[in-house]
KOLGU-4560 file (N, C-alpha, C; in nm, 3 decimals, padded with zeros to 5 digits):
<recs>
<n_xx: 00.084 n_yy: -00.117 n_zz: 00.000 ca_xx: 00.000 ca_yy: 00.000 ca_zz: 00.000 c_xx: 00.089 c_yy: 00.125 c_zz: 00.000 mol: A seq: 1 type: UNK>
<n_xx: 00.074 n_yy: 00.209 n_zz: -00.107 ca_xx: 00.134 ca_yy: 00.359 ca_zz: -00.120 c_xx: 00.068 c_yy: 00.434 c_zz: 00.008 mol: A seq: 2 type: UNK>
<n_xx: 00.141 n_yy: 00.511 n_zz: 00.031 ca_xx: 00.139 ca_yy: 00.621 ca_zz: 00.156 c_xx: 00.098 c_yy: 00.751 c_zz: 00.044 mol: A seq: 3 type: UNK>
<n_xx: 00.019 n_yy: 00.840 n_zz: 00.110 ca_xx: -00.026 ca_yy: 00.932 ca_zz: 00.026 c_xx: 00.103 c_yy: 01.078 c_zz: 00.026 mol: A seq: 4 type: UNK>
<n_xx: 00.080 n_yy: 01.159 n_zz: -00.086 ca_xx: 00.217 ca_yy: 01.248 ca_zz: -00.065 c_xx: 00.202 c_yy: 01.320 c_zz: 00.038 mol: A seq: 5 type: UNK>
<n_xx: 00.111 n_yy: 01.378 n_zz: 00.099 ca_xx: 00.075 ca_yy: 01.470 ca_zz: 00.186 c_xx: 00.178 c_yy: 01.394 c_zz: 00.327 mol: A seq: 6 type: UNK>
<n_xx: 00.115 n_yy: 01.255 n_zz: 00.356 ca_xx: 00.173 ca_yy: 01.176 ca_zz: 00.472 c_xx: 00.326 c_yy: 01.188 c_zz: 00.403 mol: A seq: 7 type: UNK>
<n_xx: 00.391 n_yy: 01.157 n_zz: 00.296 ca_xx: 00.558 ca_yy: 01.160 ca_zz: 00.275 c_xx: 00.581 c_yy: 01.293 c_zz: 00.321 mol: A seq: 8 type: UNK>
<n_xx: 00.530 n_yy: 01.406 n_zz: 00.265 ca_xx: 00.564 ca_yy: 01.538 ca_zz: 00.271 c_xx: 00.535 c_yy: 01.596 c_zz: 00.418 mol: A seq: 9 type: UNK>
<n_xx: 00.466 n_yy: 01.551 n_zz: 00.507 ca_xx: 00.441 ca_yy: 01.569 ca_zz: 00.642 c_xx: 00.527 c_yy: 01.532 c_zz: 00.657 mol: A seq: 10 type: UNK>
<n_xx: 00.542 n_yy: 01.374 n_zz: 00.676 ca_xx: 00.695 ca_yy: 01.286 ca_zz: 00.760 c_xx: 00.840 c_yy: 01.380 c_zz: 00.736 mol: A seq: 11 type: UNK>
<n_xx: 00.844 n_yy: 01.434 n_zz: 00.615 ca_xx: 00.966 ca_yy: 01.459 ca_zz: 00.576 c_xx: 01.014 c_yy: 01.592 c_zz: 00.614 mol: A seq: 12 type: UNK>
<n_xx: 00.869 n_yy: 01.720 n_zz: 00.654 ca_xx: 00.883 ca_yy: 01.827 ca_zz: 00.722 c_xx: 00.926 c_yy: 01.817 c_zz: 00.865 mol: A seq: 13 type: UNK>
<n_xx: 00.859 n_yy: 01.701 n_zz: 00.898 ca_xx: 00.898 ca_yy: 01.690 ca_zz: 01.039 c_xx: 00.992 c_yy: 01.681 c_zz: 01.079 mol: A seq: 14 type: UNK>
<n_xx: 01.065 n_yy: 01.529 n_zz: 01.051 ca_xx: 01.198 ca_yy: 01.524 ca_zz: 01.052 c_xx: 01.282 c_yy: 01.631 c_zz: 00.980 mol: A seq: 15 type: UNK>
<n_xx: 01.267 n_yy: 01.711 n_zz: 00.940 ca_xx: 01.371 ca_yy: 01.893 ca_zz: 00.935 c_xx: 01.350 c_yy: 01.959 c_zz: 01.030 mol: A seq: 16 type: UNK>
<n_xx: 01.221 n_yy: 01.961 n_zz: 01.072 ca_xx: 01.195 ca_yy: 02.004 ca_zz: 01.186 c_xx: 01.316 c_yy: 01.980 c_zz: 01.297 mol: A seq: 17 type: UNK>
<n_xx: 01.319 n_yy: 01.840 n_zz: 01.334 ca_xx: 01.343 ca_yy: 01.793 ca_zz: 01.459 c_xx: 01.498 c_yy: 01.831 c_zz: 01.396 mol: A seq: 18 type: UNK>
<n_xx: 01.514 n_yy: 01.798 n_zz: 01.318 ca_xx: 01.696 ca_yy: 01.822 ca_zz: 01.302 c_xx: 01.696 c_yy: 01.935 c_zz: 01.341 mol: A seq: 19 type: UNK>
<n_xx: 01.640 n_yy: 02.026 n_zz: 01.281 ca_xx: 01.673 ca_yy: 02.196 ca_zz: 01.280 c_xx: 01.676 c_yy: 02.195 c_zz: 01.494 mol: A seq: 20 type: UNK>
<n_xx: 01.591 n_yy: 02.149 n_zz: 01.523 ca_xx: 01.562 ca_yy: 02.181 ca_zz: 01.642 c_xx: 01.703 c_yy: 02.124 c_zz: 01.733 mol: A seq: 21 type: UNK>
<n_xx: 01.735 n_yy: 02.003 n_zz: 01.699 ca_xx: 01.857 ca_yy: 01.952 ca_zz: 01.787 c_xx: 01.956 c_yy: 02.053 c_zz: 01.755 mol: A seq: 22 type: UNK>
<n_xx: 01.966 n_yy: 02.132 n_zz: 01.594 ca_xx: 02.112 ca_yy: 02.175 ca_zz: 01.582 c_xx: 02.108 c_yy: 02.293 c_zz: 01.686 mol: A seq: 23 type: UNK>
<n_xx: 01.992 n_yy: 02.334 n_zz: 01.690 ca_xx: 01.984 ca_yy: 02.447 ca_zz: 01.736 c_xx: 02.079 c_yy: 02.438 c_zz: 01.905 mol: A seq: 24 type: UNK>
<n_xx: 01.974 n_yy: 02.357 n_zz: 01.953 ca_xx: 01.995 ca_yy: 02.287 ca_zz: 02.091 c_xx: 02.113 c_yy: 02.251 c_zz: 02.119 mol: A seq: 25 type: UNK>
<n_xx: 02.188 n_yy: 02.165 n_zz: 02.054 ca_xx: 02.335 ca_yy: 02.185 ca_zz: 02.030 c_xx: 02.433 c_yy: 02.303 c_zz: 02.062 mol: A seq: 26 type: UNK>
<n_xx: 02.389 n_yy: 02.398 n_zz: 01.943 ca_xx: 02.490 ca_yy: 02.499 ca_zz: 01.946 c_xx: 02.434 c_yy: 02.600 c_zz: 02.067 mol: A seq: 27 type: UNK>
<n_xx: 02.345 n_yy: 02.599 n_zz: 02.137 ca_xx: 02.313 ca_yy: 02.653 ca_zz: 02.267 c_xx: 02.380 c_yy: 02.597 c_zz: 02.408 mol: A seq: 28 type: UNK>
<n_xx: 02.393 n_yy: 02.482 n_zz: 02.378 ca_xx: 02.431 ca_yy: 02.367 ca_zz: 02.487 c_xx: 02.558 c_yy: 02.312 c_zz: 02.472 mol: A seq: 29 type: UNK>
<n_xx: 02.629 n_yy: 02.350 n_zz: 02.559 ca_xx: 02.764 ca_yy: 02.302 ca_zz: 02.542 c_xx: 02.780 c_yy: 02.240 c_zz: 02.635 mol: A seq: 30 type: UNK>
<n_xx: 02.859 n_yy: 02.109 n_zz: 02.631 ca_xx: 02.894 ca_yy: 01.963 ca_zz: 02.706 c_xx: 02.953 c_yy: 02.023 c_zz: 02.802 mol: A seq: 31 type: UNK>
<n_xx: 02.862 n_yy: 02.005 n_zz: 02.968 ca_xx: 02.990 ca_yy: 01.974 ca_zz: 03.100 c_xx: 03.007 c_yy: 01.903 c_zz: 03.158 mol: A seq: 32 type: UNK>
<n_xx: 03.124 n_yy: 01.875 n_zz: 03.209 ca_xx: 03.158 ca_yy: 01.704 ca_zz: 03.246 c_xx: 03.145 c_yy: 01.708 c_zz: 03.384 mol: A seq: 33 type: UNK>
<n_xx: 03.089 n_yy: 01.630 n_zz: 03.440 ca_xx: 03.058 ca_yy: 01.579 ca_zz: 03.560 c_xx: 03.142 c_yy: 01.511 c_zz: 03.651 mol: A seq: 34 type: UNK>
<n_xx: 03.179 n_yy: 01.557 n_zz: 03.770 ca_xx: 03.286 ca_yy: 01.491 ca_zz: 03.843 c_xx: 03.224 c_yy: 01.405 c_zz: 03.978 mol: A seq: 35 type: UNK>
<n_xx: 03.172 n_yy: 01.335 n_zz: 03.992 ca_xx: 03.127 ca_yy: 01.251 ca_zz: 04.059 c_xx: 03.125 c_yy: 01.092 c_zz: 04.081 mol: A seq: 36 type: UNK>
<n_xx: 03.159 n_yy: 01.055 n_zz: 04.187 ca_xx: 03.211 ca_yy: 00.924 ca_zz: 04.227 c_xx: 03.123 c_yy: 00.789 c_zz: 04.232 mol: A seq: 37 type: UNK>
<n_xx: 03.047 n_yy: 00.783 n_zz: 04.156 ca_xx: 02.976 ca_yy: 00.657 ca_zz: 04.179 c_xx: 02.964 c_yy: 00.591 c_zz: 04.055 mol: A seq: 38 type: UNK>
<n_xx: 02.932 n_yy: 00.434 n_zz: 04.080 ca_xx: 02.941 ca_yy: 00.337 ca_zz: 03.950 c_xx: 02.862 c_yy: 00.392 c_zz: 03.834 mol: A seq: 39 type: UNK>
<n_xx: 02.924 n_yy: 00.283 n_zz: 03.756 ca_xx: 02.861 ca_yy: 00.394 ca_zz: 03.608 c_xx: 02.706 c_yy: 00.340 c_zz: 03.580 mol: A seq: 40 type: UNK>
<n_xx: 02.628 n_yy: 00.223 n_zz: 03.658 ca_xx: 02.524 ca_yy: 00.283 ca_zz: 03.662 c_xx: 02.410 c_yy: 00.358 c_zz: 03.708 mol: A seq: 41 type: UNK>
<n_xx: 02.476 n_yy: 00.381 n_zz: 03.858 ca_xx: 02.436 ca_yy: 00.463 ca_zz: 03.910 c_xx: 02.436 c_yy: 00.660 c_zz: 03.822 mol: A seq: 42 type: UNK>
<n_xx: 02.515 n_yy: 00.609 n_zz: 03.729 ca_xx: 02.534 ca_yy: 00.764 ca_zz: 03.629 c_xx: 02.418 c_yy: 00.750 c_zz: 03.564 mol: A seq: 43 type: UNK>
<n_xx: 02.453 n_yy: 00.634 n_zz: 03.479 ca_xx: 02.353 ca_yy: 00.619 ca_zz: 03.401 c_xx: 02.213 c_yy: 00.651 c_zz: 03.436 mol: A seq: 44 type: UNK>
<n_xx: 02.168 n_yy: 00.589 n_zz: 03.549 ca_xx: 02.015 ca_yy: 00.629 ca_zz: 03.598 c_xx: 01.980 c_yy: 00.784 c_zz: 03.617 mol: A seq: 45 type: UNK>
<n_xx: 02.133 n_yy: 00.862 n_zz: 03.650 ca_xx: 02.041 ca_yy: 00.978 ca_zz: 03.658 c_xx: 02.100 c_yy: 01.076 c_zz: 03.516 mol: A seq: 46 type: UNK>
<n_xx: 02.110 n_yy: 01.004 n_zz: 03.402 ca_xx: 02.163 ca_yy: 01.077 ca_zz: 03.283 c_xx: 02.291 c_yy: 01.073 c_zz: 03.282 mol: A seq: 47 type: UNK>
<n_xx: 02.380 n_yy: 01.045 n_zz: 03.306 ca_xx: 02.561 ca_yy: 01.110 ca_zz: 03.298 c_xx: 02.578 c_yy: 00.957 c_zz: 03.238 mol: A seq: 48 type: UNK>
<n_xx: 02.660 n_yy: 00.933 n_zz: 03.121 ca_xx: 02.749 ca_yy: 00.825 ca_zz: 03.055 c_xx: 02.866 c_yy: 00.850 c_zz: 03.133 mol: A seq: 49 type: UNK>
<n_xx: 02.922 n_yy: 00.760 n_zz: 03.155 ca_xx: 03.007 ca_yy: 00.689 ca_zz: 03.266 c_xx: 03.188 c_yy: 00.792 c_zz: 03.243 mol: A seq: 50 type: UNK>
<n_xx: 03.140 n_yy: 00.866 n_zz: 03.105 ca_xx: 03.270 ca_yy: 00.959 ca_zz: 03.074 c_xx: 03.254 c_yy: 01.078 c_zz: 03.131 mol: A seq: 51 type: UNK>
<n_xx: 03.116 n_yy: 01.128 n_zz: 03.214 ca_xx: 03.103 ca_yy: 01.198 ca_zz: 03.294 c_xx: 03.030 c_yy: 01.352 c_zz: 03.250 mol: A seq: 52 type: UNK>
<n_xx: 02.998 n_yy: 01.323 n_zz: 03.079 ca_xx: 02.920 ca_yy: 01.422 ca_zz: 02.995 c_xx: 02.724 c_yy: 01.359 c_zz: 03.019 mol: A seq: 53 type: UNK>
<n_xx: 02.631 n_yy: 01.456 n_zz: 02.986 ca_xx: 02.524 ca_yy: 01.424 ca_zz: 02.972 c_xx: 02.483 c_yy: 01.339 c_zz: 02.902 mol: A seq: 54 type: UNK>
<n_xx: 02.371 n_yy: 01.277 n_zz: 02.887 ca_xx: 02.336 ca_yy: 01.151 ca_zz: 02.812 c_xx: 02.263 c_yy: 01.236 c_zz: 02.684 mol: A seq: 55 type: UNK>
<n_xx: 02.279 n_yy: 01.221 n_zz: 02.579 ca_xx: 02.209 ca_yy: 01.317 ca_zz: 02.500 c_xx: 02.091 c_yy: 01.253 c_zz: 02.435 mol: A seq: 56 type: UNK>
<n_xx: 02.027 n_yy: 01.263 n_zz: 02.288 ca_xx: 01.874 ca_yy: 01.218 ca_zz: 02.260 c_xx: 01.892 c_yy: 01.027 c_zz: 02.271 mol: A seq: 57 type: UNK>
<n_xx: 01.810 n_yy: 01.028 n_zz: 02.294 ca_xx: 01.723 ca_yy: 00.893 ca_zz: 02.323 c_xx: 01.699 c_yy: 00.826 c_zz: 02.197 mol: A seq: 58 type: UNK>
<n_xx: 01.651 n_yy: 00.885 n_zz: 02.099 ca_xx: 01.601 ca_yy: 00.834 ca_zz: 01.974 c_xx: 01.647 c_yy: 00.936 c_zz: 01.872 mol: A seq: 59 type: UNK>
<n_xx: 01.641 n_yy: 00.871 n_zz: 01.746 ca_xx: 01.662 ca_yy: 00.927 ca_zz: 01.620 c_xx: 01.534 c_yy: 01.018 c_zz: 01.561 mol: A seq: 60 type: UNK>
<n_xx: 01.602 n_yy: 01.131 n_zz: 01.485 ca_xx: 01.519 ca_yy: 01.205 ca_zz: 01.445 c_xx: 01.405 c_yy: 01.164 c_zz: 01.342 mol: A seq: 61 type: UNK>
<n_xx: 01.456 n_yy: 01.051 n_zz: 01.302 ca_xx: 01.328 ca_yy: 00.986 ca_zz: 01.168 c_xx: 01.223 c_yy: 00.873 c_zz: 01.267 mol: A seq: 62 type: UNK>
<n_xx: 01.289 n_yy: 00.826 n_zz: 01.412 ca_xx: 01.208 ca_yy: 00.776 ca_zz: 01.497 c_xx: 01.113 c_yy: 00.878 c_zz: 01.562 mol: A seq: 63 type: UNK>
<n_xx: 01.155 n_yy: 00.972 n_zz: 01.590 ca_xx: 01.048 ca_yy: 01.071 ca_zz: 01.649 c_xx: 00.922 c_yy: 01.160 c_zz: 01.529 mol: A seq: 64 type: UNK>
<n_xx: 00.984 n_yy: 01.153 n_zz: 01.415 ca_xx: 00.913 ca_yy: 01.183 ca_zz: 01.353 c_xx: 00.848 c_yy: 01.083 c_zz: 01.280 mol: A seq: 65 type: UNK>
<n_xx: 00.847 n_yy: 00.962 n_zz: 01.283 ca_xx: 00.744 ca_yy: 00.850 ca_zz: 01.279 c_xx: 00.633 c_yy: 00.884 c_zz: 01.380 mol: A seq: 66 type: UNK>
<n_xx: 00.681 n_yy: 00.842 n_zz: 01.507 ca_xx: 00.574 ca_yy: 00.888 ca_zz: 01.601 c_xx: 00.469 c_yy: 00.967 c_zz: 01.596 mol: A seq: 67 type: UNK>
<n_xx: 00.549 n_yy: 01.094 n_zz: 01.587 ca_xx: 00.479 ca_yy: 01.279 ca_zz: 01.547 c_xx: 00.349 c_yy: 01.209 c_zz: 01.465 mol: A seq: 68 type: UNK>
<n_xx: 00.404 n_yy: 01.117 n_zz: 01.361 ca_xx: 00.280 ca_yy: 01.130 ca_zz: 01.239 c_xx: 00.191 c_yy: 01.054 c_zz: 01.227 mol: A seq: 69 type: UNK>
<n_xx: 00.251 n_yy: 00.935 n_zz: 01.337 ca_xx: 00.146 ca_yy: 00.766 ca_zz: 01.396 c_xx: 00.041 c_yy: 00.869 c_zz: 01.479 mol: A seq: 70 type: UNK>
<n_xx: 00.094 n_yy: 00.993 n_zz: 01.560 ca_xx: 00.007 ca_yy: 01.057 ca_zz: 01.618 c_xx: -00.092 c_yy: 01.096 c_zz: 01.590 mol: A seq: 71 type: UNK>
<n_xx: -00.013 n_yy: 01.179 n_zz: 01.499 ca_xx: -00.147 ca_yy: 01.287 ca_zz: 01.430 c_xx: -00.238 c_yy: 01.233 c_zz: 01.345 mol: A seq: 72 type: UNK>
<n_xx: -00.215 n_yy: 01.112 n_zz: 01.272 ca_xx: -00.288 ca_yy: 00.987 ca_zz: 01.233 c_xx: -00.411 c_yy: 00.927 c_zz: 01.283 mol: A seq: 73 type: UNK>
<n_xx: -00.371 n_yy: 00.927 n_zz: 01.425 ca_xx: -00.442 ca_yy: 00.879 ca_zz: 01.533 c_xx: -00.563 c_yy: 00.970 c_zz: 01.577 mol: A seq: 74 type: UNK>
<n_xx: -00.506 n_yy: 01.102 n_zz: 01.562 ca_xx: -00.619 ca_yy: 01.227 ca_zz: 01.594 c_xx: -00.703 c_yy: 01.220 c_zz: 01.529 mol: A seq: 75 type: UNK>
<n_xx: -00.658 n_yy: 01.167 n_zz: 01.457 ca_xx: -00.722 ca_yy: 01.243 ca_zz: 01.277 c_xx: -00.856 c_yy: 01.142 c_zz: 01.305 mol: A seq: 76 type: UNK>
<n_xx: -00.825 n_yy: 01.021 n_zz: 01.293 ca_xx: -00.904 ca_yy: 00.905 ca_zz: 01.275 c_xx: -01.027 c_yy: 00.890 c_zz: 01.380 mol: A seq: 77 type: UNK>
<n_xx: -00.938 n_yy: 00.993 n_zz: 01.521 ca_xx: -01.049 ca_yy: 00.988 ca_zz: 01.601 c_xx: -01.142 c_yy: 01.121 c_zz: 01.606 mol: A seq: 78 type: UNK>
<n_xx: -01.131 n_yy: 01.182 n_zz: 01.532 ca_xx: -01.262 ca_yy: 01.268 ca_zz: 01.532 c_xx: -01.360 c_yy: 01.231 c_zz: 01.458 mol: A seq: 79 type: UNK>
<n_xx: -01.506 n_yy: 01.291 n_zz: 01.537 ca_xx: -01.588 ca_yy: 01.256 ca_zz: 01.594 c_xx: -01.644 c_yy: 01.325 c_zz: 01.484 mol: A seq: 80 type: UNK>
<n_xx: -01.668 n_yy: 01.267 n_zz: 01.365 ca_xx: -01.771 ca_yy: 01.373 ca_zz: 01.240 c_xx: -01.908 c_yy: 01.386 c_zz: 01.281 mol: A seq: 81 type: UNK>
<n_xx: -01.933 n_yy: 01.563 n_zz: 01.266 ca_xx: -02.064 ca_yy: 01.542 ca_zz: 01.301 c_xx: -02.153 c_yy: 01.592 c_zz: 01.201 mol: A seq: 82 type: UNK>
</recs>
């Protein structure tokens, strides 16, 4: 089954979106290293990788913008025509 262009052309705004948004976030945020004494997963649980910098994104930008559009998908489908 083809995906309609609107859904490619959504998915594909998004994910620019989210890039644009990390670079941004990036060049605002500059890495500080953390000096603290406990095992590395005790780092881990509260964000710090065991080299003592922040843990940074979780997921990929074409994963979050899957989501974004499983979402809005989801909205969509659930309104209530009256």
């Amino acid at each position: 089954m083809r995906h309609s262009i609107y859904i490619l052309l959504a998915t594909t705004l998004i994910k620019a979106d989210i890039k644009h948004e990390l670079r941004l976030k990036r060049k605002l945020l500059r890495p500080i290293k953390v000096d603290l004494n406990l095992s590395a997963h005790m780092l881990m649980d509260i964000g710090i990788n065991p080299d003592g910098f922040a843990v940074g994104e979780r997921f990929t930008s074409a994963q979050k913008a899957r989501r974004i559009v499983r979402y809005l998908r989801y909205i969509k489908s659930a309104e209530i025509i009256t």
